[in-house]
N, C-alpha and C positions, 0 to 999 in steps of 0.2 A: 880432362872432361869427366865430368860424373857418370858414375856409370848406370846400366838403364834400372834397376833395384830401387838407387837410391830415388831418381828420379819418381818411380809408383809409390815409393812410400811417402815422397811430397806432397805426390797428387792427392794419396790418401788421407795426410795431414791438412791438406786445402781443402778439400772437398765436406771433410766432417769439419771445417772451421766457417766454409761459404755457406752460404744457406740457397740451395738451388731451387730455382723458381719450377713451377710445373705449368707444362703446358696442354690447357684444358681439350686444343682438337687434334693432336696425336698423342700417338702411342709411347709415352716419353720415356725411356732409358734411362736417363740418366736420372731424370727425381726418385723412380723406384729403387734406384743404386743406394741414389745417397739417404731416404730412407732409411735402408734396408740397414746400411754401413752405423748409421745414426743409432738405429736402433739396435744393432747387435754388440758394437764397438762405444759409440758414445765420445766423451771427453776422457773417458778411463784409461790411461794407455797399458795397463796390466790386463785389460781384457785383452789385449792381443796375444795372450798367450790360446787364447780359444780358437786362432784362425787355423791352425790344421781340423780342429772337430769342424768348425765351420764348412771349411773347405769340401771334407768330404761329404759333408751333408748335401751341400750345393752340386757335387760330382753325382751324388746317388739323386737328388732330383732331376739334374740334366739327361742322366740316364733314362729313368724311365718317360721323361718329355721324349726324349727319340723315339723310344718302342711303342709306344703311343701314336705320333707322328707315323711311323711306318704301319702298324696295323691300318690307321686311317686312309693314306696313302695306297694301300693294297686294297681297300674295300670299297672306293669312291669310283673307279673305272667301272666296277659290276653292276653300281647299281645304277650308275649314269646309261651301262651299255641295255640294260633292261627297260631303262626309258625311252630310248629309242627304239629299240624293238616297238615297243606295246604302241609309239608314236606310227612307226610302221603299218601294224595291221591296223591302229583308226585310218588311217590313209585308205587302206585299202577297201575296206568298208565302206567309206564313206562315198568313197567309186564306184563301188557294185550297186551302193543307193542310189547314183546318181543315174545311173546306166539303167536302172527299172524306173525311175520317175519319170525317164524321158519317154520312155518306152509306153506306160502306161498315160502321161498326157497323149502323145499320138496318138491312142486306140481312143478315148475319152472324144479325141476334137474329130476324130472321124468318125464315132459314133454318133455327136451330137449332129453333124452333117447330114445325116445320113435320117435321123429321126425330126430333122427340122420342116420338113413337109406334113409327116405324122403328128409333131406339135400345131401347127399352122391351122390343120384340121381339126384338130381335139378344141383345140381354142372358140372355132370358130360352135364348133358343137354345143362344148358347154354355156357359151355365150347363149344359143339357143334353147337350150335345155333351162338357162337361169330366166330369160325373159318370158321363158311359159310359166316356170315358175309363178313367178310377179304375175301373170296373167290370171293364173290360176288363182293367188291370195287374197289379189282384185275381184277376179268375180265370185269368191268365198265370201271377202263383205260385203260384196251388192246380196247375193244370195242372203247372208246374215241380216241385212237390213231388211232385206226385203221380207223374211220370214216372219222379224221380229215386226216387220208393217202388216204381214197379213195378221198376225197372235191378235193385235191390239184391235185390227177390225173383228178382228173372231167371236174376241170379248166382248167388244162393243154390240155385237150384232146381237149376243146373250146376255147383255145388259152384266155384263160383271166389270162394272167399273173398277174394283175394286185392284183384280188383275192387270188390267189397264193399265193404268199408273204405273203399279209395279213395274211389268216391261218396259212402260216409256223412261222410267228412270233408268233402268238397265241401258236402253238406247244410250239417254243422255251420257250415261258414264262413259261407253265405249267411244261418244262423240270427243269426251272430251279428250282419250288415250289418243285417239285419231289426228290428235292437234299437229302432234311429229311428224306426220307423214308430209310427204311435198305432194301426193296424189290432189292437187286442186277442185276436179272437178268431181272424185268418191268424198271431199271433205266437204264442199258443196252437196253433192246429194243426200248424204249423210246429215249435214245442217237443214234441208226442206223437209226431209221424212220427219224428224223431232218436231220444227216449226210445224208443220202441216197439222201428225198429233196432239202437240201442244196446246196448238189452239181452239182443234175440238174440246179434250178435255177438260182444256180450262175455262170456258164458256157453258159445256156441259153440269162441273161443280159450282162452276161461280155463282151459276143463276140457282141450281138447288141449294147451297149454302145458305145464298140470301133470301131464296123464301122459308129458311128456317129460321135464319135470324129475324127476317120479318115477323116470324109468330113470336117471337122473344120480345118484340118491340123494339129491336135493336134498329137503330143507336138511342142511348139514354138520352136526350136532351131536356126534360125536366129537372130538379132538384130534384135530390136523392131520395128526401121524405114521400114524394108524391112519382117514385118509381114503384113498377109493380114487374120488373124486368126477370124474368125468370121465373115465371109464374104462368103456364099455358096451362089449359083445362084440365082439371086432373086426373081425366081420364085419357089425355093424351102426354103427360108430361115427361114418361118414360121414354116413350116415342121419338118425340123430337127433345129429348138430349142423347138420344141413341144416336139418331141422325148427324145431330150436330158433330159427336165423336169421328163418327166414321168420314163425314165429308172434310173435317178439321183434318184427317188422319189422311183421305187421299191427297187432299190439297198438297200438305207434305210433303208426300211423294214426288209431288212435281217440281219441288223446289229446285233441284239441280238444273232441271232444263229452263226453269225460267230464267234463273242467272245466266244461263247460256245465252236466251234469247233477248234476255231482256237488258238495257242498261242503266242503271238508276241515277237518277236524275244528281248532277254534283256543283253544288258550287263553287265558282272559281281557287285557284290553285293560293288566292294571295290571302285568305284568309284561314289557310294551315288547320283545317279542319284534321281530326284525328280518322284514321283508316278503321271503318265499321263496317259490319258485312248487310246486304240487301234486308228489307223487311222481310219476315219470312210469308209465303203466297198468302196462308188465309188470314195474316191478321190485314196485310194489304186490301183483301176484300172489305175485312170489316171494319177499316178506316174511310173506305169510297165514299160512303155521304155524308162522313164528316169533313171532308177533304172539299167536297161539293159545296156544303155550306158556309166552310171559310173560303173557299177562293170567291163563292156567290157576295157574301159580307165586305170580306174586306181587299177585294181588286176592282179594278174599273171605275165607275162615275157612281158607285152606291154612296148613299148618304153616313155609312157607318164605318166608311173607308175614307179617313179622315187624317193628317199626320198630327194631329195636336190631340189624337186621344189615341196613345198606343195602346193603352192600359185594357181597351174593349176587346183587342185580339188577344192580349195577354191573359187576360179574366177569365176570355170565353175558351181558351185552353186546359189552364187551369181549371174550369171547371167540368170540360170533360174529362181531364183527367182523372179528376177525382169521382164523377159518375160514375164509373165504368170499373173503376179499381175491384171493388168488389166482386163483380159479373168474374173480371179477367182473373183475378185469386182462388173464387170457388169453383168456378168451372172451366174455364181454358186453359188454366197452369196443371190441371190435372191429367188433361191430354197431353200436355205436354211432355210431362214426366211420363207418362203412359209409354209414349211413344222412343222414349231414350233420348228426348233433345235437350241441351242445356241450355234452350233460351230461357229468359224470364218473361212471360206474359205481360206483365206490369211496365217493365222497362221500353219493352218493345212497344210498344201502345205509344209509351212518352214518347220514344225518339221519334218516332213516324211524328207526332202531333211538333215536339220540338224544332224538325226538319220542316215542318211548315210556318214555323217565326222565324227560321233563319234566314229563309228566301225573302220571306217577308221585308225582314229588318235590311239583308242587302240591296232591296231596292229603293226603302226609304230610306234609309241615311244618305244618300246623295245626296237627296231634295232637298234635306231642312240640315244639312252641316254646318252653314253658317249663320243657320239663326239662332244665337246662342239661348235662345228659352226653348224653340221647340227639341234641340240639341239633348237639353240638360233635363227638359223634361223625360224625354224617350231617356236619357240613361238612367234616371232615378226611377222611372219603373220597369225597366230593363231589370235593373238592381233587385226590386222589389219582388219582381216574377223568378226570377234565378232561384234568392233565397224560401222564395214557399217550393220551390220545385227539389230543391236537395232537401229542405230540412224534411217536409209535408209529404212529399212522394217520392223519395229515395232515389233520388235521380242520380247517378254515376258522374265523377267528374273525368274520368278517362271516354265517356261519351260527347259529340260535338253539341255543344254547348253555347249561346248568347255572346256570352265570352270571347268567343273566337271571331265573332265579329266586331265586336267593340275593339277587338285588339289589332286588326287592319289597318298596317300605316296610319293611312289619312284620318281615318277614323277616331284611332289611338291620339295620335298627336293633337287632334283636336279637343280630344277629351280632356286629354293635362292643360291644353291652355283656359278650357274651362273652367275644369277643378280650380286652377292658380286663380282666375280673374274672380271668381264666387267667393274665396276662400279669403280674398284679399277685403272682397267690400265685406264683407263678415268681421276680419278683422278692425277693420274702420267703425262700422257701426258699432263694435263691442268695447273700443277705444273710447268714443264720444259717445257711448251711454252714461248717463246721470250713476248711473248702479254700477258701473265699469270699476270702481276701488273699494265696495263693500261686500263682505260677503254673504253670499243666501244663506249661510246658517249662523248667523253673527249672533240668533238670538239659542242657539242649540249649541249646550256647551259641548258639548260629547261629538259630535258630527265634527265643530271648528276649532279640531286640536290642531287642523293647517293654518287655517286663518286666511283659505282662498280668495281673492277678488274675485270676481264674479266676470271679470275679463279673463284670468289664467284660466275660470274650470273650462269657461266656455269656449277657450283657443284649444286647450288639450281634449275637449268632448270634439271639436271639429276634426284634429287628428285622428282621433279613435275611429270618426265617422268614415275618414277618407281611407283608412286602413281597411277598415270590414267592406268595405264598395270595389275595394282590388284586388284584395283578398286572395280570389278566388280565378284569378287570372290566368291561363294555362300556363305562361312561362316566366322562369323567373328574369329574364333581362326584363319584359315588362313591372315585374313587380320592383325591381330596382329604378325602375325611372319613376315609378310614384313614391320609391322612399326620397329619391333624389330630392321630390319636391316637394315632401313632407319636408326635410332636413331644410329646404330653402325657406320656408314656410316660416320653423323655428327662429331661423338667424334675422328675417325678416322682423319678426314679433320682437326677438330678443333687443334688434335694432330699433324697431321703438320704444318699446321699455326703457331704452337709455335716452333715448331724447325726453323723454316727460322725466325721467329721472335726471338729469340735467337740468330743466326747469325748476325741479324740487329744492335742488343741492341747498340751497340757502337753508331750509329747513328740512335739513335732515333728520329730524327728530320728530315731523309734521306726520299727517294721519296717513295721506299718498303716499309719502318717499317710505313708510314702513311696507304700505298694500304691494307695492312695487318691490320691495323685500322679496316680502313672502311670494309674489308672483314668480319669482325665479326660483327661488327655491324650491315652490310645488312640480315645475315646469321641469329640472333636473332634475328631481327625485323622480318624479312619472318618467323620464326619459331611458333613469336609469332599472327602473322595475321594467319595460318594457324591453329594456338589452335584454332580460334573462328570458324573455317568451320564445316558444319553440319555434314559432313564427318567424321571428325576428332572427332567431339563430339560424334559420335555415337560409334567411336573406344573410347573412352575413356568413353562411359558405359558398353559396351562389356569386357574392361579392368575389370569395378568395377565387377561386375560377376564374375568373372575370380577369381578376387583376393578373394573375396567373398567364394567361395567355394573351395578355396587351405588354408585361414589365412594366406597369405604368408606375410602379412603388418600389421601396427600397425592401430587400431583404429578411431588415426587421422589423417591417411594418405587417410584412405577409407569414412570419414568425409569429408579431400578436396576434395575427386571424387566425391562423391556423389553429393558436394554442388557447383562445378562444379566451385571453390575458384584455384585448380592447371590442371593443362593442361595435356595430352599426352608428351606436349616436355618440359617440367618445368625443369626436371635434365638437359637436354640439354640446355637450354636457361641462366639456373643460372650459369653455368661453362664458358659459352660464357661471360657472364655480368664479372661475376669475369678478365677473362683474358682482356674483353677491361676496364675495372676498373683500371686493372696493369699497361696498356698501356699507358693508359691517365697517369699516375700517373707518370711513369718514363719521360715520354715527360715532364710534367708541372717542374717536380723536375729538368729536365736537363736546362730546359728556366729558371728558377729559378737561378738556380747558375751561370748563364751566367750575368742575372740580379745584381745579390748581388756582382761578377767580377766588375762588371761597375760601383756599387755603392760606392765603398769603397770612390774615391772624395768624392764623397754628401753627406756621416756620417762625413767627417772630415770638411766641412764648416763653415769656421767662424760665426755662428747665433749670436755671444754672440756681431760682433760688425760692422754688415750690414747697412748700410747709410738707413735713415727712406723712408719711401716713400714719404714724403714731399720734401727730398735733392735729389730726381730724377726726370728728366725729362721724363718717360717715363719707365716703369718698364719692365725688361727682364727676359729670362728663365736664373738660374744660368747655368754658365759654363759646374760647375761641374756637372750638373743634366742628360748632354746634351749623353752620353756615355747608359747610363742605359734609358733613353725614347728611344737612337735609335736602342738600343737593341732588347725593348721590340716592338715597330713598325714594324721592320726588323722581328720578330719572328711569329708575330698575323699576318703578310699578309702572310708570309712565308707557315703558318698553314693553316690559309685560304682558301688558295688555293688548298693545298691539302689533308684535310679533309672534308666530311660531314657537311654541317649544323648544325647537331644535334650534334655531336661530337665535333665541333669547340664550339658550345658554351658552352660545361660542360670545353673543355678545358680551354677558356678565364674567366671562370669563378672558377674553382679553380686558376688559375694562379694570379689573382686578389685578389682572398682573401690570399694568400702567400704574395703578395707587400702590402698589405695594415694594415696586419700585420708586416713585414719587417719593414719597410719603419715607424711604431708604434714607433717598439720595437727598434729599433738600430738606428735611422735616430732622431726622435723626442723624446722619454723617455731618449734617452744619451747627449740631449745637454741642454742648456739655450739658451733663446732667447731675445734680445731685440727686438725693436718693427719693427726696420728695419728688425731682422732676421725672426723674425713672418711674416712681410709682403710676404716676401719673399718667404717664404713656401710656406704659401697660394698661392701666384701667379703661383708658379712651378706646384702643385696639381691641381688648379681649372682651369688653365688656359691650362696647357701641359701633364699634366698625366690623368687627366679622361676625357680628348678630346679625347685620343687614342681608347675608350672603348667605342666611343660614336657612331662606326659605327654599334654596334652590339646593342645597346638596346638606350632606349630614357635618362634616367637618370643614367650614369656609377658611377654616386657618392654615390649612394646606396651600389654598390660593396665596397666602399672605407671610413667604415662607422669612423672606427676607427678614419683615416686620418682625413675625413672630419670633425670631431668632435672636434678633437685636435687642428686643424688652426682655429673653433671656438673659443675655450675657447683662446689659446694664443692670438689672436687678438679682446679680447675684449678690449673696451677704460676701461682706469683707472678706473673710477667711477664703471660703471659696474664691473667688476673683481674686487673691492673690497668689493662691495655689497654683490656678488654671491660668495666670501671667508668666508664672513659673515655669511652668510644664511649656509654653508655648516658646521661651526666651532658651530654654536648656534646647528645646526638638530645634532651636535653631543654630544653637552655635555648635551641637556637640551629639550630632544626629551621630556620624559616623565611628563616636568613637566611643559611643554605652549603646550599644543595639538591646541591651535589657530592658531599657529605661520606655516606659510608658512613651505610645506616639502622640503626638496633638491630634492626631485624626481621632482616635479612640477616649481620649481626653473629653472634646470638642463632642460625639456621638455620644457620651455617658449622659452629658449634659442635655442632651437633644436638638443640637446644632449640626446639622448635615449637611446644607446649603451655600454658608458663608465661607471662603475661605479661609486660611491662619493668618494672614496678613489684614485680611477684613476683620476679625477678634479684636487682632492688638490694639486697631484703631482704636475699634468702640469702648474695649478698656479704660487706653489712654482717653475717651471721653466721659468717664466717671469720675466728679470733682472729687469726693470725699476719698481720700487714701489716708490712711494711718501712718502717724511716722515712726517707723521700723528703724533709723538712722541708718537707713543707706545713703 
């Protein structure tokens, strides 16, 4: 047997040979061994000479791990036995706590025992003691009421109205703090003392007021020339404007309690009148017998109370309004201010008198809603009275307003079917007028740089019309339902324009199918100046809202509202582009083929054997050319004349780029030329084809880039065109492999060839007969 030595120095030998795994959830032994052995030992076996210093090293650390270990050991019982102690007295603490909490709840639930009869009582006392209270506070405001009732007889009885007032306003205010109270029958007595006083005093002022106003003449109902209002004797006239001030000033005073007592008259909830506060007391006075004379006029079985002449109560408002402005400017706006109130005098005066058209107008629109004349009458002087009332007497449009009735469902919706049905015979009549495709300024050069029919101005003068009539409509979802039927309006128009233009089609070149041109094209241009009005902008954020809260659009449609990239009339304007897009197109296509008729001479011209320009005296247009320029001349004045500016030049300009492609492809790519035939070319092009095109822009050879470029190349001298064959035959075979070498693009641009490409050159080269023979 081996003996046990050799055996550990095996192990030792194994272990620095195995690689010993570590195990990550103990405390592993033996990986730290063989580490340890790895790293001190190694594959070296001559380090085993270091295992005695090893050895004691590991004696001397085992050592003090013991003394270590027993310090530990000797100091863990102390302070474990001190935790228990100090565990101890909390114990005992928390015992002695327990023994006095019990102690003191028992004294606490025998006290309360003992004092709940004395609670019982106290309760019952102050219960008592609170409802004297309340009794007491009770008859503090009867007393308060009553004192401030006797002040006001006191006053009264020493004629100081003046004080009067004053306290009753004081009343009124406390009546109003009193509102919180649940005392029913002090907020009732409370509400009779004010009414009681109220109606003295304001009976007392009313009738002094109005016998002042009486010396004033007041109310104005003459025209303003033949008023003398403000004008009493002048030896009283200090007098009674003194008076005036001061009854003006009490009236005032009363105005809190009259809102209290009084309630003002409202029209129903469905025609979304704006929230305005009461007329203030005295101009209420000094509206009374105007109020008297319009209900006497225009309610009941009076002859001037009539529904087919709104216009009479409209007028006769308007023109008190305007009587009176003056009066209410230089003397009642100054009490006003006197007094610290921010009404406006002027205003106020309108809306009392406006408040008497609107009752008005909600009881006759019922009557005549389906008669579309009496209807459309009452809206166009409705209209009419609105607009002198903002522009003429600064009427507020955050004040309830005509408007607000017109804009009531029934009312409203009645009105768009209106609008549409009027809008349509309009259209009709202005279709089938004799003067429907000339224009009113046909003989005014300066005015008819559009070239308007006299149908288009007078469809977009009807737009414009129906704009300004809505205008002014409190909210925008109504103003979106008249764009609605503006924009139906458009497609509507636009859809007959292409039926009569459909008729035209055969002569597209004729006087109509041009008027019908320009008709669309004035019709998107106004459409598109009108996207930019502030008006129109605000309808088309009105719109984005709309849309906004329905999803009724895709993401990037409400991206262009928002980013303000498409318009209100964008659908409209793109279908308008499209149809004069067609228009143009079939005009240019029909001159076109008139063109290529006339051309057929000129592709069959002898190029290949035209006398040089040295064997002529004097160079001419070919013959054959002479058909197709006097085409094209005949056609561009013809146009001219009756198209648009703007229009005539998208026309001469597609027309242009067709001939100069033509003219490319079947006149010059199908022949050969000698030099006389090249010459020739050129002279016909530069000399008689892009002169035609020279009234409209400075350089028409630009249009004619092709052409121009091809009577380049064929009329280069010899030398040249053989060089520039050169240059274009080397840039092809041997591009890659002389990068020095001149490119054909810059060859080709020396030249002033930009257009054609190197493959298009070679051809028209190889179409030049005359080449020298070089004995290639």
């Amino acid at each position: 047997m081996k003996s046990v030595a050799e055996k550990e120095d095996m192990a030792a030998v194994a272990v620095g040979k195995k690689e010993v795994t570590r195990d990550l959830d103990h405390c592993d032994i033996p990986y730290y061994v063989s580490e340890f052995v790895e790293r001190e030992v190694g594959n070296d076996y001559d380090s085993l000479r270091k295992l005695d210093n090893l050895i004691d090293k590991l004696s001397e650390n085992k050592k003090q791990l013991e003394e270590q270990v027993l310090t530990v050991s000797s100091e863990v019982p102390k302070r474990i036995q001190n935790a228990l102690k100090n565990a101890e007295d909390s114990k005992k603490s928390l015992s002695r706590l327990l023994e006095e909490e019990t102690l003191l709840s028992d004294s606490i639930s025998s006290h309360l025992e003992k004092a709940q009869p004395w609670m019982e009582e106290l309760h019952v006392l102050i219960s008592q003691v609170e409802e004297i209270e309340r009794h007491l506070a009770y008859l503090k405001w009867i007393s308060r009421i009553e004192e401030l009732s006797d002040s006001i007889q006191q006053y009264l009885m020493t004629n100081n109205v003046p004080e009067a007032a004053s306290t009753l306003a004081f009343m009124a205010e406390l009546d109003i703090k009193l509102q919180e109270s649940s005392c029913s029958h002090l907020l009732a007595f409370m509400r009779s003392t004010v009414k009681f006083w109220h109606k003295i005093l304001k009976d007392k002022l009313s009738s002094d007021f109005e016998e002042v106003l009486a010396q004033l003449s007041w109310p104005f109902v003459g025209p303003p020339q033949s008023q003398a209002f403000g004008l009493p004797a002048p030896a009283s006239a200090p007098d009674v404007y003194n008076n005036l001030e001061m009854l003006f000033c009490q009236l005032l005073k009363l105005q809190t309690s009259d809102e209290l007592l009084t309630k003002p008259k409202q029209l129903p909830e469905k025609y979304s009148l704006p929230p305005s506060p009461p007329i203030i007391l005295p101009i209420q006075i000094m509206l009374n017998p105007l109020q008297k004379r319009f209900k006497y006029h225009f309610t009941g079985n009076k002859q001037t109370n009539v529904l087919n002449k709104p216009e009479w109560y409209l007028t006769q408002v308007l023109m008190w309004i305007g009587n009176h402005a003056k009066f209410l400017d230089d003397k009642i706006q100054p009490i006003l201010d006197k007094a610290g109130s921010s009404v406006n005098a002027g205003l106020e005066f309108s809306r009392a008198l406006v408040m008497l058209i609107l009752e008005k107008l909600a009881a006759d629109i019922p009557c005549l809603l389906y008669d579309d004349t009496l209807f459309c009458h009452l809206v166009d002087e409705v209209l009419l009275f609105e607009r002198e009332l903002y522009s003429v007497h600064g009427y507020l449009s955050s004040l309830p307003s005509c408007m607000h009735i017109l804009s009531e469902e029934s009312c409203f919706q009645r009105w768009l079917t209106v609008e549409k049905k009027f809008a349509l015979q309009k259209m009709d009549s202005m279709l089938s007028s004799e003067a429907a495709w000339v224009s009113q300024y046909k003989d005014i050069t300066d005015v008819d740089e559009m070239k308007v029919p006299d149908c288009a101005e007078t469809f977009m003068t009807l737009l414009l019309v129906i704009t300004d009539r809505y205008k002014n409509l409190p909210t925008a979802s109504r103003k979106l339902q008249f764009l609605g039927l503006q924009k139906e309006l458009v497609d509507d128009f636009r859809i007959r324009l292409t039926q009569v233009m459909k008729e035209e089609t055969r002569a597209s070149l004729g006087f109509r199918y041009c008027a019908i041109l320009n008709a669309v094209n004035y019709i998107a241009t106004v459409l598109a100046d009108w996207a930019d009005n502030v008006f129109f902008l605000q309808l088309q954020q009105a719109e984005l809202e709309v849309h906004v809260e329905s999803s009724a659009v895709s993401k990037l449609q409400l991206g262009q509202l928002a980013s303000m990239e498409s318009s209100v009339f964008d659908e409209m304007i793109n279908l308008l582009e499209r149809l004069k897009h067609d228009m143009l197109t079939r005009q240019v296509d029909h001159v076109f083929r008139e063109v290529k008729d006339a051309a057929k001479l000129y592709k069959k011209e002898r190029w290949l054997s035209l006398p040089s320009q040295a064997e002529q005296a004097v160079m001419s247009l070919s013959s054959t050319a002479c058909p197709m320029l006097l085409t094209l001349r005949d056609r561009l004045l013809q146009l001219e004349q009756q198209l648009c500016h703007s229009l005539f030049k998208i026309f001469w300009q597609m027309l242009a780029e067709k001939v100069d492609i033509y003219i490319y492809q079947e006149v010059i790519m199908a022949n050969h030329f000698n030099e006389g035939g090249a010459a020739q070319l050129q002279f016909d092009m530069s000399r008689n084809l892009f002169p035609l095109f020279s009234h409209y822009c400075k350089r028409p050879e630009n249009y004619f880039k092709h052409i121009k470029e091809a009577c380049i190349i064929l009329n280069l001298n010899v030398g040249s065109a053989l060089l520039l064959k050169d240059v274009l035959q080397s840039a092809a075979d041997n591009e890659t492999f002389k990068p020095n070498q001149p490119s054909a693009t810059a060859a080709l641009n020396e030249l002033g060839v930009y257009k054609l490409a190197q493959q298009d050159v070679e051809i028209l080269l190889n179409l030049r007969a005359s080449w020298p023979n070089t004995g290639k």
